[in-house]
C-alpha positions in Angstrom: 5.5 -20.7 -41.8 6.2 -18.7 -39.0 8.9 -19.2 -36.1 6.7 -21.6 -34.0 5.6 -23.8 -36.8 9.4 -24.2 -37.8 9.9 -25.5 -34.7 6.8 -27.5 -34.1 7.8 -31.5 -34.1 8.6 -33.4 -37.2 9.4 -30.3 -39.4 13.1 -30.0 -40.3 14.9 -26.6 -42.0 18.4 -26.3 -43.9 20.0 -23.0 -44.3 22.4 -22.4 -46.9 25.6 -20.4 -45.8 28.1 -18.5 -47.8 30.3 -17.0 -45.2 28.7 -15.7 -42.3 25.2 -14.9 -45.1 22.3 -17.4 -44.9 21.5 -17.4 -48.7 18.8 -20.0 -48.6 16.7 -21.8 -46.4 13.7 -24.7 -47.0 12.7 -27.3 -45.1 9.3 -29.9 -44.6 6.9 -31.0 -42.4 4.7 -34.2 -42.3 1.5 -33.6 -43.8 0.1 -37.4 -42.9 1.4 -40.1 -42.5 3.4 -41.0 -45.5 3.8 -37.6 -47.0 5.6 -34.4 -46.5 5.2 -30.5 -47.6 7.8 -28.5 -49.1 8.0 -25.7 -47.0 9.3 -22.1 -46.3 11.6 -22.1 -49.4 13.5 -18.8 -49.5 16.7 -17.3 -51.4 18.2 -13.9 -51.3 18.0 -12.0 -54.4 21.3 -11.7 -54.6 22.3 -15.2 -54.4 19.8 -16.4 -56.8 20.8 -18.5 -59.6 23.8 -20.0 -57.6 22.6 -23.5 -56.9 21.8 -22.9 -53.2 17.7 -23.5 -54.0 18.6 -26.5 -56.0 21.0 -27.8 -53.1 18.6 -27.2 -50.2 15.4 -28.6 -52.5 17.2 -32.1 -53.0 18.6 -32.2 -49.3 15.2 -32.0 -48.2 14.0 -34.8 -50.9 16.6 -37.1 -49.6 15.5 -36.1 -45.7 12.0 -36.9 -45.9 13.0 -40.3 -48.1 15.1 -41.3 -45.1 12.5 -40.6 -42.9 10.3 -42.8 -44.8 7.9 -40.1 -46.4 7.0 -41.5 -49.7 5.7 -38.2 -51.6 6.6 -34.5 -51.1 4.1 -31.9 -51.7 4.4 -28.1 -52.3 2.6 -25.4 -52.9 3.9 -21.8 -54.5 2.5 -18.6 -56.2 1.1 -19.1 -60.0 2.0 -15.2 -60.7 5.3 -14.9 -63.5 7.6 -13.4 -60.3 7.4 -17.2 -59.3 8.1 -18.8 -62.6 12.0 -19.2 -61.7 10.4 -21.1 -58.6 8.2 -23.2 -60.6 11.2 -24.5 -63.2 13.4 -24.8 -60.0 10.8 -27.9 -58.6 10.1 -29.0 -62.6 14.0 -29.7 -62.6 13.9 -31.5 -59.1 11.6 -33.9 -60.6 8.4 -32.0 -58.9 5.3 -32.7 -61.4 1.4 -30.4 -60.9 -1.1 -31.9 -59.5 -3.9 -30.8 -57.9 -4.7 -29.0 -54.0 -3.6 -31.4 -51.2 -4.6 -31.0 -47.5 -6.5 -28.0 -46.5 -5.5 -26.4 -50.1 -8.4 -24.7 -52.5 -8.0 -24.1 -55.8 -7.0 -20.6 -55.9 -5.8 -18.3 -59.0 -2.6 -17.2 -57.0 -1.5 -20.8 -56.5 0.2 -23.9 -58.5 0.5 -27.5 -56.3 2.7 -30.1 -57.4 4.6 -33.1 -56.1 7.0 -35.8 -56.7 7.1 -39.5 -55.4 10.1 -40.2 -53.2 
């Protein structure tokens, strides 16, 4: 997402601090009426494997339940670079499914969810 779709209306962002650093950073946005997307997940290399992805995953599970989302969608790369991603959203209690919204199948991609 890029600076104007973070800010567009409904979508919501965490950042995760140590110190001064951002370390991580997600967020979601409505993607119709009931559900959400995952979005813009991001940790630095150097503060991987901390818990900060893990932290900032669930506080946006428990945001879009408050909000009264009742599934949470996401979408991330299918290459081995993303794999620590993919086990990251398999903890969370993410499971595959198939392309949501305006997604294709594509070779680069994976798609999974999990009911809120």
């Amino acid at each position: 997402m890029d600076g104007a779709a973070l800010r567009a209306e409904g979508t919501r962002l965490w950042v995760a601090w140590s110190g001064d650093l951002a370390v991580a950073m997600g967020g979601w946005k409505p993607f119709d009426a009931v559900a959400a997307e995952l979005k813009s997940m991001h940790v630095l290399q150097r503060a991987r494997g901390q818990g900060a992805a893990a932290r900032i995953v669930e506080a946006v599970v428990e945001d879009a339940r408050a909000a009264g989302r009742t599934a949470l969608f996401l979408e991330t790369g299918s290459h081995e670079i993303h794999a620590p991603a993919r086990r990251l959203y398999e903890k969370a209690g993410f499971s595959y499914c198939p392309p949501f919204g305006a997604y294709v199948d594509d070779p680069n991609s994976v798609f999974m969810v999990r009911a809120l």
